[in-house]
C-alpha positions, 0 to 999 in steps of 0.5 A: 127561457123562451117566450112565444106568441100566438103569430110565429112559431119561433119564440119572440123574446129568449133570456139566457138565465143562470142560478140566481139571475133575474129577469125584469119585465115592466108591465103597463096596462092598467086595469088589466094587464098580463102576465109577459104582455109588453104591450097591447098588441099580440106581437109582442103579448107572451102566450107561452113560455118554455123553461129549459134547464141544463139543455135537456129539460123543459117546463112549459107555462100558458096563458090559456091554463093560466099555468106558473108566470102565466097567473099572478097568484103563483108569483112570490110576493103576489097580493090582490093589493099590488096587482091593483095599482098602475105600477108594481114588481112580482117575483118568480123563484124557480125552484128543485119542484119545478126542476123535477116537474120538467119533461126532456125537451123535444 
């Protein structure tokens, strides 16, 4: 996975996942945090993620169409209740459908 932002090109932050990984991102900013905004300043705030499967396939997530990681409401375990306190953890499963949704990478 790589994580860009709106001040380079090149992505910020990469996780190398394989089957079954999990990645942990803490998050601070109460009342309104964001999804992959490690902290208040555009350096370091996510605005587009690229999932690439096996090399060949990628999934692209934004922040401006609040699309897959990008919207609390599409995480596994979301409840307006959690995202309302100072602290909490959201799950993300990437599954066969977004496998099947990914476009050869270009």
């Amino acid at each position: 996975m790589n994580l860009f932002n709106s001040i380079d090109t090149n992505p910020f932050k990469t996780y190398q996942l394989s089957p079954n990984d999990s990645v942990v991102v803490d998050l601070v900013g109460d009342p309104f945090v964001q999804a992959w905004g490690f902290r208040q300043s555009l350096e370091e705030t996510g605005d587009s993620l690229v999932v690439i499967f096996e090399n060949e396939k990628c999934l692209s997530h934004t922040f401006r169409n609040r699309t897959g990681t990008f919207d609390f409401r599409n995480y596994d375990n979301y409840t307006p209740e959690l995202v309302k306190r100072a602290k909490f953890t959201l799950y993300y499963t990437f599954t066969e459908e977004h496998y099947a949704q990914a476009q050869p990478c270009e």
